[in-house]
Every structure is written in C-alpha cells, then in structure tokens.
C-alpha positions, 0 to 999 in steps of 0.5 A: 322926637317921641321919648315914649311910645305905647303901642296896642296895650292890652289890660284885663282885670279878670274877665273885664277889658280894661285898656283895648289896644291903647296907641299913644306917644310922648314927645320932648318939648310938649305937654301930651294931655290924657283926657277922659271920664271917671272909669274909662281906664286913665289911672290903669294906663299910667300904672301899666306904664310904671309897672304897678300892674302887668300889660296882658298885651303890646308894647311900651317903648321909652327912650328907645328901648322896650320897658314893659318886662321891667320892674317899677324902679327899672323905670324910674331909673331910666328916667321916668318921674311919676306923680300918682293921683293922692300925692302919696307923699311921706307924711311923717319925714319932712319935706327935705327928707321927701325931695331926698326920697326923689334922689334914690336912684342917685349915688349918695350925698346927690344934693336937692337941686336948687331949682326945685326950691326956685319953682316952689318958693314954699318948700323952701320956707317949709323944709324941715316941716312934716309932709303930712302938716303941709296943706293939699296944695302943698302936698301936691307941690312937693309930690311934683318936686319929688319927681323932678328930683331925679331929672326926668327925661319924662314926668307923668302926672295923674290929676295934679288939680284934684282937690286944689285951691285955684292959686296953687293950680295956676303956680303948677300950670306954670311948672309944667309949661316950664318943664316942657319948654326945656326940650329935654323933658316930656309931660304926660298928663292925665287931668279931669279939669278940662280948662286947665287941660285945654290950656296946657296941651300941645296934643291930646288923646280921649279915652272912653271904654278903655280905648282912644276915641280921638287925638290931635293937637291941643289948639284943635280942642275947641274946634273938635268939641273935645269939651262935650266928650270928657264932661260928665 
C-alpha cells in the first residue's frame, strides 16, 4: 500500500524548470530508491516533499490526505522523518540531547526509544558526547536515529553514504532493510552510490532534466542497465 504518492510536481527556480511533472510512490514494507546524476533535481524533490520549498504545481499525498499546503513541522507530525544530505545534525548539544531534538512532536518527558540504541550500539556508548565530536560516520548515524526518534510512517534520506567509511555504510544498509521489513514504514532514498542502491531497492525511479525517465523493480536494475543511466 502507497503511504506516499507524489503526483505531476512542478518546481521553477525563477525562470528555470527544475522538477517536470515528477510521478512517483512510496509503498510500506519497501525501499523505494531515487536515483540520478549530480543536478538533475533529487535534492529539490525531497525538499519539495518537506515543504523547504513550494511546489509551482501538482500534488503530494501522504497517508491519504494532501500535504503540499502544509508547513514543514506539519509534515513531520504526520509522520515523516527526514535526513537531509550533510546530516545537519546539532554539534554542540550531546547525542542524548539530538535524539531528543527527534522527540518534538512528542508530549514532554516522551523517553528515547531503546531500539535506537540497539540499531547503534555507539550511540549508546556516546551519549553525553557533543554531535560535532562524533566521526562522519557517527554523525550520519545519529542523523537517521533522530529521525527514527518520532516512529515514522515514512523515513526520507538524501545520500546517507556521502563521505562514509565503508563499514559504517554496511551497518546503515542493515537498518534501512530493518526498517522496511517492519511494514509499518516506508524508505525513500535518494543515493549516488549506485551498489548500495541496487542492493538496497525494492522499486526504483531515474531522474534526468528534472524529470523520471524510467522505474521498475529494483531486481530489474541489472537487466535494464540502470548502472550506465546514473554514472557520470
């Protein structure tokens, strides 16, 4: 069952058509993966889903009911987690204090679910350390735990791998297929490390000049050379 459906968006940064009638779903239970080169209009479509920027023009259902009036909190209350690309995590509060920055929609005193904890062991052992003194890795963790804080019904990720060390991409692999597998939540992710994409998709959807060129299922990416489409 879709929990998102984004229907004919339309973006303009002044005279330029950044997103052309972009189509495209989010079911529960699966790993829909947005991929495409540098520039093509990813970043500005995940942003026109949390409200950072106004839609000239379609629509964005989430769990039924139209969203694109709605504030950026609006959103996040209804259930939608985001990890933008850079983590934009706090660098001076503590770790403990980030996860609770993930509680806000939350009536006070909502404790940090232990889960998270479980899912990243290190930010247990780092809980009273600043975010800024945690490694990339860390930081990138501890952005998707934030997130998950709240219980979303749809976590949204732009480029989780960027500037990750290998081990640390295989332990986000693993939570995100965690995720999904729970069939209360959907993933949408946006990456440029094509493998780990491939891996990762249950469907699939190209961007080039703003607009989405193919789709279909993740175990056709081989067979539909979806490689040679997103490599520069």
């Amino acid at each position: 069952m879709a929990i998102l459906n984004i229907s004919n968006v339309n973006q303009y940064y002044g005279g330029s058509h950044i997103l052309r009638d972009i189509s495209l779903k989010a079911d529960f239970g699966k790993v829909t993966v947005l991929l495409g080169r540098n520039g093509v209009g990813k970043t500005t479509l995940l942003k026109s889903l949390m409200g950072l920027v106004p839609i000239r023009s379609g629509q964005i259902e989430f769990d039924g009911i139209p969203i694109q009036a709605s504030t950026p909190y609006e959103r996040a209350r209804s259930g939608i987690g985001f990890v933008p690309q850079g983590r934009e995590i706090f660098p001076r509060l503590t770790v403990e204090e980030n996860l609770r920055m993930g509680l806000a929609s939350k009536p006070a005193g909502t404790p940090i679910p232990t889960d998270l904890f479980e899912m990243f062991p290190i930010l247990d052992e780092m809980r009273k350390r600043r975010g800024g003194d945690l490694s990339g890795g860390q930081q990138q963790q501890l952005a998707i735990a934030r997130a998950l804080a709240c219980g979303p019904k749809l976590l949204v990720l732009d480029e989780p791998t960027e500037g990750i060390q290998p081990s640390i991409i295989k332990e986000i692999g693993r939570v995100i297929t965690r995720m999904a597998k729970q069939e209360n939540m959907a993933i949408l992710l946006c990456e440029q490390y094509y493998d780990f994409a491939e891996e990762l998709a249950d469907y699939y959807y190209v961007l080039d000049r703003g607009a989405v060129v193919a789709d279909g299922p993740g175990t056709e990416m081989k067979e539909k050379n979806v490689r040679q489409r997103v490599t520069i």
